[in-house]
N, C-alpha and C positions, 0 to 999 in steps of 0.2 A: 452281583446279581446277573443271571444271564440276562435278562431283558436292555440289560444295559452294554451290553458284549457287541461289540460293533460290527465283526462281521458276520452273528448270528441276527441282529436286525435285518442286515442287508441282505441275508439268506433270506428269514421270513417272508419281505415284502415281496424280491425279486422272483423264489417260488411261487410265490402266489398272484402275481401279476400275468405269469408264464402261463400255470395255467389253467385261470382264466381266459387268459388270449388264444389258445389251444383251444379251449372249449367252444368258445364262440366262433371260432374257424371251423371246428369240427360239426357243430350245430347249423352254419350255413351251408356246408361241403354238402351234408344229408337234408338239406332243407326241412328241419324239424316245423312240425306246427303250431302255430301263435300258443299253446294251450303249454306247451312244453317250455318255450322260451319262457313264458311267466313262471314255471319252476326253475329254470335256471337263474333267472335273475334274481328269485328270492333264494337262493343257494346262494347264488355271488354274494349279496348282501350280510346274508345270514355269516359268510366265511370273513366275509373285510370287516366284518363288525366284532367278531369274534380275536382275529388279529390284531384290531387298534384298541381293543382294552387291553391284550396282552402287552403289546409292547407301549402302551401311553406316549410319552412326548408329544414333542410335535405332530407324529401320525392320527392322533387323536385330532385337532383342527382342522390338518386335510380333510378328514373324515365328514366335519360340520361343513366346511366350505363345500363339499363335494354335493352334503344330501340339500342344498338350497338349490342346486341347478335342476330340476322338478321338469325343467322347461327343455332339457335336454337328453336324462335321463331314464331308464323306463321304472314307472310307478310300480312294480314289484321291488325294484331295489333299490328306491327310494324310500318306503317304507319302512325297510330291515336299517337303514342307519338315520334316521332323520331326526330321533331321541338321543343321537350321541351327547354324553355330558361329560364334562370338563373338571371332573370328580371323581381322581386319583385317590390311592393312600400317602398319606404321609409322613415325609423321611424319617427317621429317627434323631430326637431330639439334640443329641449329640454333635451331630452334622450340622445342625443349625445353630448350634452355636458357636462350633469351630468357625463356621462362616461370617457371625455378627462380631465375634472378636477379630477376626482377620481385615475386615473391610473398616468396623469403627477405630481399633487400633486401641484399644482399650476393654477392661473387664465391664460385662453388661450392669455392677451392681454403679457405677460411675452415675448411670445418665439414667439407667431403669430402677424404679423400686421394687416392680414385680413384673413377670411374664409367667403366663401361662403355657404351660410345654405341648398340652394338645391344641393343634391347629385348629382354629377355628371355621378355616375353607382350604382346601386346598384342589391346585389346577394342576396342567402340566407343565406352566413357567416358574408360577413362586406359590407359598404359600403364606398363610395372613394368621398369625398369630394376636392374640391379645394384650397387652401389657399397659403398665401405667409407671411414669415417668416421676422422677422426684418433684416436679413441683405438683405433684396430684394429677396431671393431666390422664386420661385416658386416652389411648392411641392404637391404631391397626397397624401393627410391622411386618410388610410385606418383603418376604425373601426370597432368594431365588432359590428352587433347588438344585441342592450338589450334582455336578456332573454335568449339568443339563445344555453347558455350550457343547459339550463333544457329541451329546447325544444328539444333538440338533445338526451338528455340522455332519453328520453321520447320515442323520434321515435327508437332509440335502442333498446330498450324494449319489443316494441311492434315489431320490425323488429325481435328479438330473438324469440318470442315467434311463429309468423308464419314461421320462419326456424324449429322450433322442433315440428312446426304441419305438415308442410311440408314431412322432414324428417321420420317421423312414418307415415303419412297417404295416403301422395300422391304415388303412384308409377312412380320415378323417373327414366329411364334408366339409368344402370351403363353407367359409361360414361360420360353423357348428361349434367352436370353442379355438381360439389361439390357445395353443399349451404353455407354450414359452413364455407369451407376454404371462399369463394368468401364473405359472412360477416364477419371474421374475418380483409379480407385484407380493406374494405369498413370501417369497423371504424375505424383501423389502421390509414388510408389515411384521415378519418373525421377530430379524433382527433389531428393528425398531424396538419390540414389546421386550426382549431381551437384556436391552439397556433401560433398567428402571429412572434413569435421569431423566430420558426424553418422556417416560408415562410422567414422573415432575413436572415439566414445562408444559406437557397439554395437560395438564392436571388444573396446572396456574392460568393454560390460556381458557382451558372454562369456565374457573371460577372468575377471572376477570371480566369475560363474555356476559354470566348471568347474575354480577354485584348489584345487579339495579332490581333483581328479576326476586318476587315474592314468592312465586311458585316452587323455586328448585332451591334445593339446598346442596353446595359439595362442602366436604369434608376439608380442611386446612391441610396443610403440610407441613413439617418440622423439617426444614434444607439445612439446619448444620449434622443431621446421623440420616440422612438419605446420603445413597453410593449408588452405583450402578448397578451392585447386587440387594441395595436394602432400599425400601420405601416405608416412611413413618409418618402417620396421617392422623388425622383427630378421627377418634371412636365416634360414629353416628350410630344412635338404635334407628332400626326401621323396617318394617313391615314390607313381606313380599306382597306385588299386587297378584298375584297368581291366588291369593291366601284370602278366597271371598268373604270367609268367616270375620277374619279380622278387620279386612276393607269396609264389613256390614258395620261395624263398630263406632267407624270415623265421623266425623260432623262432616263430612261431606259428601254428597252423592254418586253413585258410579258415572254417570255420565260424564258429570263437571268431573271426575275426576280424570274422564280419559278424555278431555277435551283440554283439562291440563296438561296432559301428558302430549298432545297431539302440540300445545302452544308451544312447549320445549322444542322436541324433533322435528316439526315442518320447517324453521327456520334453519337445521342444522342439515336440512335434507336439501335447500331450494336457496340457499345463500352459500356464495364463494368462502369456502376456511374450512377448516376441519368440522368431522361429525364423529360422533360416539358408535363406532363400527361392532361392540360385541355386548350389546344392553337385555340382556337376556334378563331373567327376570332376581336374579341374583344380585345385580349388578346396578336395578333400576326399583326402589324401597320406596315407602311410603311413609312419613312419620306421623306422630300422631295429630297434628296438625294439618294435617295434609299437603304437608311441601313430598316433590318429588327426589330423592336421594339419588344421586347420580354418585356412580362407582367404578373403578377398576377402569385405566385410561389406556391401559397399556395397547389397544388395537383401537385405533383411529382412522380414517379415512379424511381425503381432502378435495374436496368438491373446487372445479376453477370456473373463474367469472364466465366465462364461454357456457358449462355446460351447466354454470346456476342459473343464466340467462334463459337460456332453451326449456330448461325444467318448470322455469316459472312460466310459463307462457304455454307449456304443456298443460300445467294446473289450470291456469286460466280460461284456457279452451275446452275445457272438460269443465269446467263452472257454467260456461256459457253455453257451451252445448256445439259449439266449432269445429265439429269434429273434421275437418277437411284440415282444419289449421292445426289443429291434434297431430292428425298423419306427419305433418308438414314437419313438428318438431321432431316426433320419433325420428325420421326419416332423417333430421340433421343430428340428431344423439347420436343415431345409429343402429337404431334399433331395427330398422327395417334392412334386407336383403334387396341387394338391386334388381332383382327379378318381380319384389312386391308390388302390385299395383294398386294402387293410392284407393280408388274408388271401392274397391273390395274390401280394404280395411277399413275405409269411413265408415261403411256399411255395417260392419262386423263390429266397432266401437259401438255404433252407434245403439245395435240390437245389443249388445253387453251392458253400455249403460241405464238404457230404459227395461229392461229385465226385472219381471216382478219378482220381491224374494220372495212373496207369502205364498210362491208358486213350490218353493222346495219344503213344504209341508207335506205339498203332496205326490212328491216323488223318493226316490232313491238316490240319496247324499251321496254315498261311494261313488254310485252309476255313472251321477250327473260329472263327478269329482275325475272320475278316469274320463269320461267321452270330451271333456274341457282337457284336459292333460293330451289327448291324442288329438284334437283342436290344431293348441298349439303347435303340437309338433309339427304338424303338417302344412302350418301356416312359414311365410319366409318371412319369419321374425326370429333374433336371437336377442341376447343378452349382452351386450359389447363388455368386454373383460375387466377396462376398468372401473364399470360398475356393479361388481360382485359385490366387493363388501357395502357399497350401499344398500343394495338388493337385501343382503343379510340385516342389515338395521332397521330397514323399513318392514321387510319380515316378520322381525321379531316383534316391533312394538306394534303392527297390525294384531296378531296374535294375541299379546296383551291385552290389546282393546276388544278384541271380538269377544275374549275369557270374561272381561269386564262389564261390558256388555252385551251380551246377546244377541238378547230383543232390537238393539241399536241398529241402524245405517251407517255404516263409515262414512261416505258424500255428507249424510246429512250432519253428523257429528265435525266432520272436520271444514265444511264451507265456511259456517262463522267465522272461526279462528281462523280460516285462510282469509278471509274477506277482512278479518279486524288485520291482517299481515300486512295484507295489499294495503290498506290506507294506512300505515304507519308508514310503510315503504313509498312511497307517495305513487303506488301504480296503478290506483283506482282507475285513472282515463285508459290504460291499457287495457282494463278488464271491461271498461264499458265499451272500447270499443271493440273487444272480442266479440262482446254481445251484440254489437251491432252487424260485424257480417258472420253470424250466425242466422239472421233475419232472413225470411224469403226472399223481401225487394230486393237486400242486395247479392245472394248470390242470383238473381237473375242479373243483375248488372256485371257480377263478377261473371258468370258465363259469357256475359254478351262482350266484355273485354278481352277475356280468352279465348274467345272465339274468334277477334279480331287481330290479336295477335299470335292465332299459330300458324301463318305462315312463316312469319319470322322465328319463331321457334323448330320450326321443319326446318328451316334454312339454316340456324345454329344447330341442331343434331347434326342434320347432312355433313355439315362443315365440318362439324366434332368426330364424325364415325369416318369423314377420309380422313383426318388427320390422323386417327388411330390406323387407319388400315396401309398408310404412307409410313407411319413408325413403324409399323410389322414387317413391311414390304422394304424398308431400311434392315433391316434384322439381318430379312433374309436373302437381300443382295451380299450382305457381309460375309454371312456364310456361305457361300455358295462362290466365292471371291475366293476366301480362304481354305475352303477345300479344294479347290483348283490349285493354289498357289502349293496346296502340301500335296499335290499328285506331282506339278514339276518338281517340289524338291524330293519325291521320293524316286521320279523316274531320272533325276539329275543324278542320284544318290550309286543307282545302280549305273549309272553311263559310266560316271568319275570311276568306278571299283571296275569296271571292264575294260577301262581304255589304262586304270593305273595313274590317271591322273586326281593325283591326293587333293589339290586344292581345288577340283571343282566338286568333290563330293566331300569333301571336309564343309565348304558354302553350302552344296545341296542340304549337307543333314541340319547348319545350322538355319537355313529358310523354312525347312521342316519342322525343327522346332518350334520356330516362334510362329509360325501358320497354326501346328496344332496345339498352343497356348492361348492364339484369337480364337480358333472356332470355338472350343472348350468355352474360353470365358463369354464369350457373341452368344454361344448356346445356354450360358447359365442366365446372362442377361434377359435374354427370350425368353425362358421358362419361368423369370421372375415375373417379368413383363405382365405373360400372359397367363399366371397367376393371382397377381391383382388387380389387374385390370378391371374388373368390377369391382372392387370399391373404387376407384378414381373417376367411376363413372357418377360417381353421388352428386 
């Protein structure tokens, strides 16, 4: 199949990144106006979205990873990919069972009584056929499709190679997105989902997470015909929540039921361990009971005690209304730019939270929906890289809940269950006393405390800002050393060749050398330096 032709992929993308990059150069060179840009961007969109269903694989994921950054990208071309789905065709039956006899090592009639040859889902890593097993069992046998590591190591490639054209040629705002790290953590997460063993072991470390939990149901595993290319799990029915009609059905109510759902993921979102990174609504069922069906492990996330600490304390402050102490965590996540000033986002939290909805009745949902997208942009906040795929989780299952309910408040749906969190996690005194210096009295005390210690705070800047300017001022003593030292050895270089004396310009060319291998590296040092040097100011 061409689409599967390696260096007619690498054509495809690499074309099309070209020019687009051209275009936008071109577009700024003639300073087009905001009316035009908005048709280019839905061009751009309209064209990458057209490309990643042709060539599927992995370029499809980049694609969903891409259209979640809302807070980066502009809202014309966010639009045209933000419905990307992860619903391929699927291979020919054939291939898939060349594949199950190769990895079980055995004829499929041994250990299966029946499989059904049309896929029941399929993605761009495996797909999920149906079958039932000689003791009766019903089972979902997840495989991977043919081909699909060359394809990947393929789209890799070609994904490396516009990160390092990226990187050198675009002019990125500091800030605005790390590429490197955000594809380091993206094939991380590929090659993870790749090996169906390690979706096995977070499969088990879920089901061991939620054996206490009434709510959720996951699905079992069968670990002696699981391989690295096959996963074989117990068949669950269950209803999508997206699927109002049938959710109307249930004996139990929408709210309770996304206030279940919210009981599941606040813990997976705001506790150190992995989280369920791609619960789109395929993925996250309903049964007729109303347990929550959790599915498909293969893309996971892992939250550490550091940044479950902060997040919870985050929440906390936004229960209590803290918004100073709000700032305070973003600002240690990272979410804030060190140019942000603290009081301006209080403020701007604070007018966000107390915001009446029954106000967008009566306006314009798009309007309001772009003038908050141009908000952000303009504010010195980003998304720190490693929490993309959380971003996409919390995403998705907000989505869910707002389809669920409506009429509903998120705050007001999810404080409960936060508040029943906190007092099982024994952090109730934290959150009370959130609530305490969110009180008038005490931020006048807390003023009046910071008011008495910013001298000494001036006196720690001061200190902090020569120390920086005494490391700078080291840099470029260095340099300025070492360029001297390579003008002797260049003028030693020509004495020695005029006087004929070989060994003093044989010495001059090698003090030469190694003078212009200091400056070189003193000057890469410098350029790092004072590249990140605002973040080190945090």
């Amino acid at each position: 199949m061409k689409t599967k032709n390696k260096l007619f992929r690498m054509y495809k993308v690499l074309s099309l990144a070209f020019s687009i990059f051209v275009q936008i150069y071109w577009y700024k060179w003639t300073r087009k106006p905001e009316a035009e840009w908005e048709k280019l961007w839905s061009s751009i969109g309209k064209r990458l979205r057209k490309t990643l269903f042709e060539l599927e694989g992995l370029l499809i994921k980049v694609g969903q990873f891409i259209s979640i950054r809302s807070d980066l990208l502009p809202d014309a071309f966010i639009r045209e990919i933000q419905d990307l789905t992860d619903n391929v065709p699927p291979s020919e039956w054939s291939k898939i069972h060349e594949i199950l006899i190769e990895e079980w090592g055995f004829e499929l009639s041994k250990k299966v009584l029946a499989i059904e040859r049309d896929a029941i889902a399929s993605a761009s890593i495996g797909e999920v056929y149906k079958g039932v097993l000689q003791d009766g069992s019903s089972v979902a046998i997840k495989v991977q499709r043919p081909e699909i590591q060359s394809i990947v190591q393929t789209d890799f490639r070609t994904l490396s190679i516009l990160i390092w054209f990226a990187d050198h040629f675009v002019p990125i705002p500091k800030g605005f997105i790390n590429l490197k790290v955000l594809f380091q953590e993206l094939k991380q997460v590929i090659e993870r989902e790749l090996d169906f063993t390690k979706e096995k072991e977070t499969l088990l470390y879920f089901k061991n997470r939620y054996k206490e939990s009434d709510d959720v149901r996951i699905p079992a595993v069968y670990p002696d015909l699981c391989t690295s290319k096959v996963l074989v799990m117990e068949w669950v029915e269950g209803r999508r929540l997206t699927d109002i009609g049938a959710v109307e059905q249930l004996n139990i109510s929408r709210p309770d039921l996304a206030r279940r759902l919210m009981k599941i993921f606040i813990p997976q979102w705001l506790e150190p361990g992995m989280f369920h990174a791609d619960p789109h609504p395929g993925n996250v069922l309903v049964s007729r009971e109303g347990h929550i069906i959790l599915l498909d492990f293969g893309m996971a996330g892992e939250i550490s005690k550091k940044d479950a600490a902060a997040f919870q304390s985050l929440i906390e402050s936004f229960l209590a209304k803290n918004y100073s102490k709000a700032v305070e965590c973003l600002s240690r996540l990272g979410f804030l730019l060190p140019e942000a000033d603290p009081g301006t986002i209080e403020r701007l939290i604070a007018e966000w939270v107390t915001f009446d909805p029954a106000q967008l009745k009566e306006m314009d949902f798009i309007a309001l929906k772009l003038e908050l997208n141009d908000l952000i942009a303009a504010l010195p906040i980003q998304v720190p890289t490693r929490f993309v795929f959380l971003g996409r989780s919390f995403m998705t299952i907000e989505g869910i809940i707002r389809n669920l309910t409506p009429d509903e408040e998120l705050l007001d749906l999810g404080k409960p269950v936060f508040t029943e969190w906190l007092n099982s996690h024994g952090n109730k005194w934290s959150f009370i006393w959130r609530v305490i210096q969110s009180q008038p009295l005490f931020k006048i005390f807390h003023s009046a405390v910071e008011f008495l210690e910013t001298p000494s705070k001036l006196e720690q800047l001061k200190e902090s800002e020569q120390r920086r300017e005494f490391q700078f001022a080291i840099f470029e003593n260095r340099k300025k050393q070492l360029f001297q030292l390579l003008l002797i050895g260049i003028i030693g270089v020509g004495t020695g060749y005029c006087l004929a004396e070989r060994l003093i310009w044989q010495l001059s060319a090698g003090l030469s050398g190694i003078a212009l291998a200091g400056y070189c590296l003193t000057s890469f040092k410098l350029e790092k330096w004072l590249k990140y040097m605002p973040e080190k100011r945090r």
